[in-house]
Each structure stands twice: as structure tokens, then as C-alpha cells.
N, C-alpha and C positions, 0 to 999 in steps of 0.2 A: 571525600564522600563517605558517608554512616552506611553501616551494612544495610543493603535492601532488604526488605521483610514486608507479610505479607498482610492485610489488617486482621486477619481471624485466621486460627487454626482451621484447615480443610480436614473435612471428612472424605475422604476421596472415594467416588463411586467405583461400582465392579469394575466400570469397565477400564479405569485410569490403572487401577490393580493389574489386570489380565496384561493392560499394556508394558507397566513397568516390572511387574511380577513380583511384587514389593509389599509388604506389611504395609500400614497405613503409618507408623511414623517414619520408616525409610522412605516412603513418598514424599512425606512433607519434607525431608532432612534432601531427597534428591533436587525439588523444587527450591529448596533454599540455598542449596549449592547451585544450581544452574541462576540463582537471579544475580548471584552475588561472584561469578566464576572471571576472571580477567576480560574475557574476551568479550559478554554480557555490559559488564560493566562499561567497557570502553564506548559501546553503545550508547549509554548514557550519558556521556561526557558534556554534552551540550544542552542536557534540556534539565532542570529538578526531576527525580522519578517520585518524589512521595507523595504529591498530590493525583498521580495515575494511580500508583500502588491503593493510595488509601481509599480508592474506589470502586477499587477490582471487583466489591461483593455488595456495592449500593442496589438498590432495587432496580430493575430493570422493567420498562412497557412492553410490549408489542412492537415489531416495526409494522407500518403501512404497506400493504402489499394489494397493487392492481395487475389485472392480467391474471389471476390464477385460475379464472374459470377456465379453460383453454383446455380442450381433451390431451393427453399427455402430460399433464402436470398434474402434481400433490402438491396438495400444503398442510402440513400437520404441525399442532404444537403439543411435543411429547418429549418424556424423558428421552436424555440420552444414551442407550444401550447399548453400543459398537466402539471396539477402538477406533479411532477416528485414522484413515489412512496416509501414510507419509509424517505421521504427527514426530517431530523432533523438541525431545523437552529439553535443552537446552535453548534452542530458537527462537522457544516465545513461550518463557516461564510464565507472565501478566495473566497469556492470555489463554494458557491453560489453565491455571489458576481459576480464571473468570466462569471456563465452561464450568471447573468442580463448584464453582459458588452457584452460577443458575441451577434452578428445580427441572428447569425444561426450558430446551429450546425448540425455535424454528426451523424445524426440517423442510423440504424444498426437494423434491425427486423429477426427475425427465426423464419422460420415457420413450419420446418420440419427437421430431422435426418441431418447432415450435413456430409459426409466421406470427403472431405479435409479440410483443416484448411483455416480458416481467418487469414490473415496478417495483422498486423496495424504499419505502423512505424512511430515515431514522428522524423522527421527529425528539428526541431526547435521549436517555438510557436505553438504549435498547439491548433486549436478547439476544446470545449471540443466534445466530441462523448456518445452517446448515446445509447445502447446496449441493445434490448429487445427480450429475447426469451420465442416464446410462449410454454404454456403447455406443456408437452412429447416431447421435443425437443431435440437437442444432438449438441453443437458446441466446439471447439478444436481452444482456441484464442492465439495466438502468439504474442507478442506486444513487441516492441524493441525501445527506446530511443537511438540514434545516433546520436549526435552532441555534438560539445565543445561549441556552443553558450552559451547564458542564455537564459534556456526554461525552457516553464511549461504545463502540461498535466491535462486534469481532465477526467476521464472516471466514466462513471454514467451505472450500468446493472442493468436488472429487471430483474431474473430467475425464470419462471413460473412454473407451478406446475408440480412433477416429471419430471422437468426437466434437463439436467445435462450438468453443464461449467467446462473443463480444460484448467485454462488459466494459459500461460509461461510467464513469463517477465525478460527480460535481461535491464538492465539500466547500463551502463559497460564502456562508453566512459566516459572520464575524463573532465568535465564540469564546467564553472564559477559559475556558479548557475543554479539550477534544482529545480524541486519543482513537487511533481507527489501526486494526490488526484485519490483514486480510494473511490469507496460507491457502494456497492452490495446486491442487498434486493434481500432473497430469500421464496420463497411462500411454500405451504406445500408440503411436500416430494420433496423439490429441493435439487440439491447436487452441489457443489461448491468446486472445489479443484484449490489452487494459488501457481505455484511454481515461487517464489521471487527472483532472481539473482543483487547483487548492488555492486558497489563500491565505495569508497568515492568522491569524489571531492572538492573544494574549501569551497561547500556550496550545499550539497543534502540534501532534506529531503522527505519522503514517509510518507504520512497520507492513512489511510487505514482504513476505517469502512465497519465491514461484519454487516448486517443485517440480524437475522433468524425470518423473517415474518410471517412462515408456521408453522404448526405443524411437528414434525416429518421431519424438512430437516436438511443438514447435511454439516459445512465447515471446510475446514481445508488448512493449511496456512503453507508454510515447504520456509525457507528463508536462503540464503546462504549470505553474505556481507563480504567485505575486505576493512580497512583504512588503507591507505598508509600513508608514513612521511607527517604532514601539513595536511593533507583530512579530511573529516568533514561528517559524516553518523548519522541522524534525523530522527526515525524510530517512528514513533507514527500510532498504532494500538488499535483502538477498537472493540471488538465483543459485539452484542445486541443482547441476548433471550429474546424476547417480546411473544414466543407462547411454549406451552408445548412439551415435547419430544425432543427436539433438542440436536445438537450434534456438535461442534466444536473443532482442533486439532490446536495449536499452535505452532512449535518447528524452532525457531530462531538460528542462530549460526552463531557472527561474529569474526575475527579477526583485531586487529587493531594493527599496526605499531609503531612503538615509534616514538611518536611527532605525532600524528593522536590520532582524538576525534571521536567517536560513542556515541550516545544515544539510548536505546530503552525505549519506554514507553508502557506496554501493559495490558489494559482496559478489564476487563468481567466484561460486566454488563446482570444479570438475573432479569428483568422485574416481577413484580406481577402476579401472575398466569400460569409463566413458569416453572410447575413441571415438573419433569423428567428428567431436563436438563444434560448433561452429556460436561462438558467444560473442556477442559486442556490447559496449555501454561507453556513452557519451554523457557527459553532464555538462550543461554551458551556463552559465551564470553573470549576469549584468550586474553588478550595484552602482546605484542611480546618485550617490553621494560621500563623503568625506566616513562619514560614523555609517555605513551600511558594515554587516559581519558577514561574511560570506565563509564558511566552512565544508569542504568537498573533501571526498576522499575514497577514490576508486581503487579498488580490493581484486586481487586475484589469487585465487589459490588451486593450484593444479597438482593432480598427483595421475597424472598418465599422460602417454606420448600421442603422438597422432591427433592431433588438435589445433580448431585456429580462435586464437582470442582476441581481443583487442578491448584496450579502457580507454579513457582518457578523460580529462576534466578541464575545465578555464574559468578564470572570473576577469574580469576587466569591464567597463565603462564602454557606453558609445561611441562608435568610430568616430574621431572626430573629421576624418576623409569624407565620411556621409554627411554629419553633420555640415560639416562646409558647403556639400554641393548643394543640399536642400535651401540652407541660407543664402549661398550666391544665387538662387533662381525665385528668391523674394519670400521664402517659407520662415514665418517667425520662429527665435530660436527654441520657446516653448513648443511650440507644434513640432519642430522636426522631431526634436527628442521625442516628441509624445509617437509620431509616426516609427521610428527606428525600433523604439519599444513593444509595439506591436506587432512590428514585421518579427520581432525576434518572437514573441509568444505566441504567434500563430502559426507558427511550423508546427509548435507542439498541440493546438488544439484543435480536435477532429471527434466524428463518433459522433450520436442520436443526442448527445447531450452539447453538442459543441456552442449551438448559437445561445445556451444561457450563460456557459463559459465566456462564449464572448464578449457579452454585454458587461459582465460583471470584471472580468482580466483586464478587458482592452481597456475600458473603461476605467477601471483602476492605472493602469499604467500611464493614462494621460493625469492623475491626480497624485499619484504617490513622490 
């Protein structure tokens, strides 16, 4: 692989300065050590990064935003002026990158209980957005990728203390290239629940870093995905325990089609002096034929005592013990498989967004 690089020198705003504390060419020179650093790279192993890269700074829309009338919410599009919290620029060079190429993003504040939901759709390029809820708050985020173009999304949330985010995401239309970065810091006693919906396309991939900032908060992560013939699903996920007591739930589960590639890569790193942590991460993985790729690879990295973890990963084919039974009680053997397939992706899909999930998964799983 050619060293990663960026498509235009950045100009890097105050506030990327104040963070790195950096001349503007030791910015660019730290940004271009972190895309191209072993561990970055290893990241990429599975998917091309240059047609992501060479997009980092295309023009960006609007995303579509319903629900923000709602007393307790902002919606502003403004420059960006604050370091951005928990931001680790080794984790997501791309997509820091991206913020310094937009003029202004979508800010997005809570300031109080929310009872309808935030809508966000990315109908193409969009802005990254920017998602801050204050202390003891309550929002119910919906966010939906819908286009076949080539997009790419970066959402940045700050969940403040005892506060609590259910966000849905459906990413489901079949796409040239897509590229979606979410980074979620959460403060002490925040809770964070993400239900995941994907399919493959030409060239998807979902980097995902949770942040557990606070003492005592809580996330957890439930993801359904379907590769069809030819589709391509790049699922890189990290969780960070940087404070004591914390608690995160991982449980993955894709199916991939014969002649369809999936990756998942997923990351638990427990920070020094994050006792008490309690982390799990499951990945289960079907491929449906001879030429499906299935590549998994659960990550732990621990550096303190007093903690309980657990990973694990599988890939394997339909029982064929189920298979038999459905078939000995007159189920054709196309059906069964299509039935087995859904029991296994419906564990994983749940949340406000589930029944379009399930049209479009189950639905696929009976055709892939």
C-alpha cells in the first residue's frame, strides 16, 4: 500500500491549533503521521483508502433535519470554534481532516428531555454535524443515509452527564462508495445505546469510535448487516475506557452472500486506571457460499487490573441440524435457508428504525 495522503494541504483552524498546540505545518506533518502510522494503516487492509481520502474535501450539502422545532433543541450552521471533546487524532485522521476542509458545520445542542425524535438524513455529501447534549438530557436520534451517489458523513456527539442518546441508523440504499465516521464521548453516568442497520455496497465502510469519558456511563452497540453478490462491508469499531466503572455491549451479526466481502475489526482498549470496567463484544458472521470473504478480528487492549472483558468472533454457514429439521417437516430448502437467515439478523435488529431495516435485511437475506 502507497503512503496515505491527503487531497489538499489544510489550513488548519484555531481551534485544531489550540488542540494540537502545533504550527500549521507540524499539524499537517502530525495528521500525516497518524494516517500513515502501523496501526492506522492495519485498518485499512481491507478496503482501498484513496477514493475515501480523495474525498475528504468535496463539497458538502445540508443534511435534512425534522424535529428540530422542539423547545430544548438548537440547530445552528456555524463555523467551528471549540476543541472538539475526547477528539483523538490518531483514531480518525479522515475525519478530522474533513472537519478542517468544511467552512461550517451542523451544530445540534440539548438542553433539555426531548419526547419526539430528531431526524437526520444524509441525502448525499453531507456536513459533518455536530451533536451536544447537555447534562440530564434525553434525545431519540434517527439518522438515515439514502442515496446511490458517493457520500460521506461524519457525526461528532458529546453526551453529557447522566445523560441519555438512543440513536437508530439505517444505511440501506445500495451506494458507489459511502464512508460514514461517527465519535461519541460520553461524561460520567452517560448512557449511549446505537442500533446499526447496513448493507453492503460497491464500497461501504463505518468507522465507529465510542468514548467512555465519565465514570460510571454505559454503551452499547447491537448491529445487523447483509453482503449481497459483489458488496463490500468495512466495519471498524473502537471502544475507549479512559475512566473507572464503565460498561460497554458489543453484539455484531452479518450475513454475507457468495461473491460478497465483509470486514469487521473491533477494538477494546481499557486506559490506565479504568477499574471496574465491564466490556463485551460478539461478532457472528454467516457466509451464505463457497467465494463469500469473511474477515473478523476482535482486539483487546488492557492496561490495568480489576476488570472483566470478553470478545469473541465466528464465521460458519447454516446449521445444517436446522436446516434438516425445517426440510424433514416439508420446508423447501430455499425457504429454510431464507428462514435461518433471518432468525440470525433479527436478533440484531431493533430501535425506531427497525421495521425498515427489516424490509430491506430480511428481505435481502431471502435473495442474496
Amino acid at each position: 500500500m502507497a503512503d496515505l495522503s491527503l487531497p489538499k494541504t489544510i489550513a488548519p483552524p484555531a481551534w485544531l491549533g489550540a488542540l494540537a498546540g502545533a504550527t500549521a505545518e507540524q499539524i499537517s506533518s502530525t495528521l500525516a503521521h497518524a494516517l500513515n502510522s502501523a496501526a492506522h494503516r492495519e485498518r485499512w487492509k481491507y478496503t482501498k483508502p484513496e477514493p475515501i481520502l480523495a474525498a475528504v474535501a468535496d463539497p458538502a450539502i445540508a443534511p435534512v433535519i425534522h424535529g428540530a422545532e422542539q423547545p430544548g433543541l438548537m440547530v445552528t450552521q456555524e463555523p467551528l470554534d471549540q476543541v472538539l471533546p475526547g477528539t483523538d487524532v490518531a483514531q480518525g485522521p479522515e475525519a478530522l481532516a474533513r472537519l478542517c476542509y468544511a467552512e461550517q458545520v451542523w451544530v445540534i445542542k440539548v438542553t433539555e428531555h426531548l419526547a419526539l425524535p430528531l431526524h437526520v438524513q444524509h441525502d448525499g455529501n453531507t456536513m459533518p454535524v455536530l451533536i451536544q447534549l447537555a447534562a440530564n438530557t434525553s434525545l431519540t436520534l434517527l439518522e438515515v443515509a439514502a442515496n446511490s451517489n458517493p457520500m460521506q458523513q461524519s457525526v461528532w456527539i458529546d453526551v453529557g452527564e447522566n445523560a441519555e442518546l438512543k440513536h437508530s441508523r439505517n444505511a440501506l440504499d445500495d451506494c458507489e462508495r459511502h464512508w460514514q465516521y461517527l465519535n461519541v464521548r460520553l461524561q460520567p453516568s452517560a448512557r449511549y445505546c446505537l442500533n446499526n442497520h447496513v448493507s453492503g455496497s460497491k464500497l461501504r465502510r463505518q468507522d465507529i469510535h465510542l468514548i467512555l469519558d465519565g465514570e460510571g456511563c454505559e454503551a452499547t452497540m447491537v448491529s445487523a448487516g447483509r453482503v449481497g453478490r459483489q458488496g463490500a462491508l468495512d466495519q471498524q469499531v473502537t471502544v475507549e475506557h479512559r475512566r473507572p466503572r464503565g460498561s460497554s455491549r458489543q453484539t455484531v451479526h452479518n450475513i454475507v452472500a457468495d461473491g460478497g466481502k465483509c470486514t469487521f475489526n473491533g477494538r477494546i482498549h481499557i486506559h490506565e486506571g479504568a477499574a471496574g470496567t465491564d466490556a463485551r463484544l460478539s461478532n457472528k458472521n454467516l457466509g451464505m457460499g463457497e467465494h463469500a470473504t469473511i474477515n473478523t478480528k476482535p482486539e483487546l487492549e488492557i492496561y490495568t487490573d480489576d476488570v472483566s472483558c470478553s470478545h469473541g468472533a465466528t464465521v460458519g454457514t447454516i446449521s445444517q441440524e436446522a436446516l434438516f429439521y425445517l426440510m424433514s417437516r416439508g420446508v423447501a430448502p430455499d425457504t429454510a435457508e431464507a428462514l435461518l437467515s433471518q432468525g440470525f439478523l433479527r436478533q440484531c435488529i431493533d430501535g425506531p428504525l427497525a421495521e425498515t431495516a427489516l424490509e430491506s435485511l430480511i428481505g435481502g437475506a431471502m435473495s442474496a
